[in-house]
C-alpha positions, 0 to 999 in steps of 0.5 A, spaced: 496 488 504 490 486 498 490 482 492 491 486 486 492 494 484 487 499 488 489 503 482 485 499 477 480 499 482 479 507 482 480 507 474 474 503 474 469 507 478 472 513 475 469 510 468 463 509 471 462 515 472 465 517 465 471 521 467 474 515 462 472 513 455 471 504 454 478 505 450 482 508 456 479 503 461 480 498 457 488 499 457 488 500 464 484 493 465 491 491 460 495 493 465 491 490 470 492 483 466 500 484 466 500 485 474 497 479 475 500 475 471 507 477 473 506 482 480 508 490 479 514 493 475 517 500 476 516 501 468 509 498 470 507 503 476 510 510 471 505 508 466 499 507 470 501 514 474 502 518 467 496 516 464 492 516 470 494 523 472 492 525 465 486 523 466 485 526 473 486 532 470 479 536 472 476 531 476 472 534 482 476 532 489 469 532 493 467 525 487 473 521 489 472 522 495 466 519 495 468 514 490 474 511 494 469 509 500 465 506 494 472 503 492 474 500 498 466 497 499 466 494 492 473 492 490 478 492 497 475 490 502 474 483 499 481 482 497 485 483 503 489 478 506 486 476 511 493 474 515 495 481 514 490 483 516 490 479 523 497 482 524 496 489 524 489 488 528 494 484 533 498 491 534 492 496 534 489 492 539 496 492 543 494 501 542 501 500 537 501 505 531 500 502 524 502 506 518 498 504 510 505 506 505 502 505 498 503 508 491 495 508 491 492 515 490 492 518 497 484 520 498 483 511 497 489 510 502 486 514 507 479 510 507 483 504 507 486 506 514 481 508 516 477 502 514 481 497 518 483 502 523 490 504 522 494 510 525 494 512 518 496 513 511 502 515 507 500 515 499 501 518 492 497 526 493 496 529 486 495 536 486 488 540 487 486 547 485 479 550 487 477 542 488 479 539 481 485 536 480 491 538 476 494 532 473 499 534 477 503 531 482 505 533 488 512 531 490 513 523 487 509 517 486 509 514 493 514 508 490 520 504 491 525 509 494 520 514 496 516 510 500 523 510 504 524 517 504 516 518 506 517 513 512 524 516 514 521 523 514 515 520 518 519 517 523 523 524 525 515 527 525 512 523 530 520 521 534 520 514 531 526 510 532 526 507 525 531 500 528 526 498 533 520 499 527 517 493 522 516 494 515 512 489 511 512 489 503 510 484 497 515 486 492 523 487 491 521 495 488 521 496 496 528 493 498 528 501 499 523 501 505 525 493 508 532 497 508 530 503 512 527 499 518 531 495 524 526 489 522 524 488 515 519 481 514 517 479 506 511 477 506 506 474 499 513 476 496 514 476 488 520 472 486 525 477 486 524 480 494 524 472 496 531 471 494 533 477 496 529 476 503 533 469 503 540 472 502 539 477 508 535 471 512 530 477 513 522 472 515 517 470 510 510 470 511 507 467 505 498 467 506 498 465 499 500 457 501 493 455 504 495 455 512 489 459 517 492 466 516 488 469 522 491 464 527 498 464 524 498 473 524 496 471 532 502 467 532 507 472 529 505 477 532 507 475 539 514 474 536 518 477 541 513 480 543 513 485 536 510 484 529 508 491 525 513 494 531 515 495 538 513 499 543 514 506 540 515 503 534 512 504 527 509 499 522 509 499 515 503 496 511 503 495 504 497 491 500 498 488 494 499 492 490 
């Protein structure tokens, strides 16, 4: 969906906000240099998790709720992909639903959706008592097969068909959820997922190649008359990260 990690993002504004040391931050920005460089890893993702839910632990939920607005002002906004953006505002135009499914915290998945005036959000919930986080999870990190799990759960929820659904992703971490749905499509793919996506003759969509993105999210989206979902159906977004 975006360029680079919301989870880098909210490491720094939580800094600001000296919930983090200059020590800290500078081995999420590390991190952050890594991602760039060579896209996401699942080892990469688990660090992130295990040190950012140690440094959550006592943090005001009412603050990260602010915080993520200012997250999606500052940093998001700027770097979502403007073809990825124009799909999905084709299909919420066209009254279908569109889902945001991303390893990022919950609370900045939310503004994301709402933001961009997606049906909702599925993201990674860390636990909270009396309006301070735990440091603890509450299930799993939303990655590789528990975005599978967590869509297929939302599909019986909401009566979704998940063969006639659309699933969207950059990274071959999600194989799982590209998997899970009738209609799986690549897009900026990492190496990896473009192989994969070749082998299975899945589309791929790449904005990263200088073509006009808005124009070529209007031509894909009428498609069989479906991109990000048929009638009925559920699209699945992720942004990059």
């Amino acid at each position: 969906m975006m360029r680079g990690a919301s989870l880098f993002a909210l490491a720094r504004k939580m800094y600001r906000h000296q919930a983090f040391s200059m020590r800290q931050i500078l081995w999420f920005l590390l991190h952050q240099l890594r991602f760039a460089a060579r896209g996401e890893s699942l080892v990469d993702i688990r660090s992130i998790r295990d040190k950012a839910l140690t440094l959550a632990q006592g943090f005001p939920v009412a603050e990260m709720l602010t915080l993520a607005d200012e997250i999606y002002d500052e940093f998001i906004e700027a770097k979502i992909w403007p073809g990825t953006r124009a799909i999905a505002e084709q299909h919420v135009h066209a009254g279908r639903q569109v889902w945001l499914v991303t390893a990022t915290p919950l609370e900045v998945a939310s503004v994301m959706a709402r933001r961009l005036g997606l049906t909702g959000a599925l993201g990674t919930s860390v636990e909270h008592v009396d309006g301070f986080y735990t440091g603890r999870l509450v299930g799993e990190i939303l990655h590789g097969q528990a975005k599978a799990d967590a869509i297929k759960a939302l599909a019986v929820l909401e009566g979704f068909d998940l063969a006639d659904c659309w699933g969207y992703s950059d990274s071959y971490n999600d194989v799982p959820l590209l998997e899970a749905v009738g209609h799986p499509v690549a897009i900026n793919p990492d190496g990896k997922l473009r192989l994969h996506a070749k082998q299975r003759a899945w589309p791929v969509y790449d904005f990263r190649t200088g073509r006009r993105a808005a124009t070529f999210g209007l031509k894909a989206a009428g498609i069989s008359g479906a991109v990000w979902g048929l009638w009925r159906s559920l699209a699945i977004l992720r942004r990059r990260p």
